[in-house]
Steps between C-alpha positions, in 0.01 A plus 500: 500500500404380830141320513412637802546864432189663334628659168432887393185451389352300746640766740358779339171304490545462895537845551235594249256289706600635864464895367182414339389280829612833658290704279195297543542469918538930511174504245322280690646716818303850309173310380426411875630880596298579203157301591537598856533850417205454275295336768570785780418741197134311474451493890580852472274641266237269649535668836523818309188453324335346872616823644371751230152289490494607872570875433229494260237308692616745833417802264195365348397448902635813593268718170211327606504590866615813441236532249207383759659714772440803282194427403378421887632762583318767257193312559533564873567840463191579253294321745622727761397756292238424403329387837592870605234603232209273632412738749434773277278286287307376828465924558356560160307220529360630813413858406325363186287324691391804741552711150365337246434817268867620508684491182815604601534220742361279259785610233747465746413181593468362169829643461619266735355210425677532120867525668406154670386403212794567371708356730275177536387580814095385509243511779299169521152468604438342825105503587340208441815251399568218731772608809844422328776553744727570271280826335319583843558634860153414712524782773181430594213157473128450472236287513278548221256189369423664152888487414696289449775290725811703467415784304561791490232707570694902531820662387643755743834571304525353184780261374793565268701257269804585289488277228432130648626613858299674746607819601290554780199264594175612574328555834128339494218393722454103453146327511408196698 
């Protein structure tokens, strides 16, 4: 036997070695295929998940505007309504005070006055308060030393409010 050829087993050792170096270089090949394909799965679902937390933040936006839209909207048109109905309550108003004695105008009025109850809609008392912009209309001013600065000292058409906002303010004389 020559010394410097490898014998059978070392051979098959040799051979063993290079398919399982093989082995080992095309499983090392998939676990990086295998890890990247893992990592692009992650990014995936995290953009997924970033997308779908988008949706549902767009639709939670979109409910909630739609939602105050809706109710601006019915509000506006009640108030609309509503302020159609003022006159009639300034007319009753009016022929109770030049008919005092008549109970059909006072059961019609009274009538009235429980549907805005009903709805929320409430006159407010002017005479005497201090002049508040934001409740009053002065149409007309004068000087008076016995009242007050700013007050109001007559109602021509009372003011409305529907719940906190006012539906129509108030025209008054202001003092001083």
């Amino acid at each position: 036997m020559n010394p410097e050829e490898p014998n059978a087993s070392e051979q098959t050792s040799r051979e063993e070695i290079k398919t399982l170096s093989e082995k080992l270089s095309r499983t090392e090949t998939e676990l990086k295929a295998a890890a990247e394909a893992s990592q692009k799965a992650a990014s995936d679902l995290a953009a997924l998940n970033d997308k779908y937390l988008r949706v549902m933040a767009e639709y939670d936006n979109y409910r909630r505007r739609t939602s105050k839209e809706k109710d601006e909207i019915t509000s506006y048109a009640f108030s609309t309504a509503a302020l159609g109905f003022l006159p009639l309550a300034d007319n009753f108003e009016r022929a109770l005070g030049f008919a005092p004695d008549d109970e059909n105008l006072r059961v019609l009025y009274k009538q009235l006055t429980e549907i805005f109850g009903k709805m929320d809609i409430r006159a407010f008392e002017s005479d005497g308060e201090k002049f508040d912009p934001n409740l009053h209309n002065a149409v007309m001013h004068e000087e008076d030393p016995e009242a007050g600065e700013n007050v109001v000292v007559q109602t021509f058409v009372r003011g409305y409010k529907i719940g906190d906002k006012v539906l129509r303010h108030a025209m008054v004389k202001v003092a001083n």
